[in-house]
N, C-alpha and C positions, 0 to 999 in steps of 0.2 A: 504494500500500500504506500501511496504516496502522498504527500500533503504539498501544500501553496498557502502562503501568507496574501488573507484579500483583505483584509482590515486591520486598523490597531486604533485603540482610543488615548481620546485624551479628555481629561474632565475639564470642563470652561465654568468659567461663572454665569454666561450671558451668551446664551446662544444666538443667537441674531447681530452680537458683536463679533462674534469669535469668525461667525459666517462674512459678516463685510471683508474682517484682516484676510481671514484664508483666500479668501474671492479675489477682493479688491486689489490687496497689497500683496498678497503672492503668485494671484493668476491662476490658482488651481478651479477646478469644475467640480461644480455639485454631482456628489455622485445619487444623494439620496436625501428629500426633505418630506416627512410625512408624521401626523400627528395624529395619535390614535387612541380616541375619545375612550375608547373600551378597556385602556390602560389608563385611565387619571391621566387621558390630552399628553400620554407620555410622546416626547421626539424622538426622532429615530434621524438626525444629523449628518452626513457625511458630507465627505471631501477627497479630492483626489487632482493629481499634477493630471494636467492636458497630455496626452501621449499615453498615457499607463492608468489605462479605464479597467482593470483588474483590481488597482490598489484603491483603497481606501481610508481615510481616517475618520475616524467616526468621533464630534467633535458633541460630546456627552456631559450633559447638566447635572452638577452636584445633586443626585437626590438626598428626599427625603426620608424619615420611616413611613411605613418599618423598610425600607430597602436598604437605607444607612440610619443609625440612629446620628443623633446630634453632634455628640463627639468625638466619632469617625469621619463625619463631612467637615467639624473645624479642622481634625489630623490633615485630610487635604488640601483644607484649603491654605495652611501651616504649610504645607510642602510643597505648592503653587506657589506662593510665596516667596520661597526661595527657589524657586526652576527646578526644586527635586520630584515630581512629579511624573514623569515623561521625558523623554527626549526624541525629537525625530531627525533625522540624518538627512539632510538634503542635497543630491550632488548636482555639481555642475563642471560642464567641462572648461569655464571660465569664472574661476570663484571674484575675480576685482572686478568685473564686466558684471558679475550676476548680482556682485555688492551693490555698485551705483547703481543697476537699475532700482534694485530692492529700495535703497535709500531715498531715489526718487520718488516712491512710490510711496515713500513716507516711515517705511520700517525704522525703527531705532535698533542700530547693535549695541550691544555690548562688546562685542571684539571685532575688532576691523582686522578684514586675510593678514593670515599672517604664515611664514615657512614654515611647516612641523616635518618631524620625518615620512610618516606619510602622503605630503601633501599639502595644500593650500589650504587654512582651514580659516572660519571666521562663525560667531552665534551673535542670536536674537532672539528679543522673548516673546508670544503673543502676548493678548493685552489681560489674559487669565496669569500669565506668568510661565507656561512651558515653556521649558528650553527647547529652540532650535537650530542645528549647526548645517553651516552651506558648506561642502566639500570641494574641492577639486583634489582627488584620491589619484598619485602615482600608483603606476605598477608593482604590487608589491611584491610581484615575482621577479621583479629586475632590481629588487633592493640589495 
């Protein structure tokens, strides 16, 4: 048997924020927006990059109880907080060309590309607090 990665979440505060940054400012496509009265009007959120309509991130509202009691969703939101929550890996094959656009577009980094051994790397938080890192990833068979 064999498996394939088509989703990963990340918990937001404000989903219809979370949906502008992802859209807006990163240019990804909704993969999935639908609300289903029959769960307590629960969202079913996604997102995914233009090119790679298999992948998704499903961009998920702190619940409430009984699904999380009260101070399981403050531990969250404690870890949102500080970008320990999540992290998603974003590549490109031009991580200073993929910076400016992003920053054009309004993103705030917190680290601007910089040389790692692997690579070009550089992060950004959305506006929940997940960490997100832009790559340009060398060869790591030619290291």
């Amino acid at each position: 048997m064999t498996y394939r990665i088509a989703s990963a979440q990340l918990w937001v505060h404000d989903q219809d924020e979370a949906l502008d940054f992802y859209t807006k400012r990163l240019g990804m496509e909704v993969r999935a927006d639908v609300t289903l009265p029959e769960m307590g009007d629960f969202r079913w959120l996604a997102v995914g990059p233009a090119g790679q309509p298999d992948i998704a991130i499903v961009l998920m509202a702190i619940p409430g109880p009984p699904v999380m009691d009260e101070q399981t969703a403050d531990q969250v939101r404690a870890l949102m907080a500080k970008g320990f929550a999540g992290t998603v890996f974003l590549a490109t094959d031009d991580c200073h060309a993929s910076y400016e656009e992003l920053k054009g577009r309004g993103v705030e980094f917190v680290e601007q590309p910089e040389e790692r051994p692997y690579g070009i790397d550089s992060s950004f938080r959305d506006p929940s607090g997940n960490h997100l890192r832009l790559t340009q990833a060398r060869d790591l068979a030619t290291l």
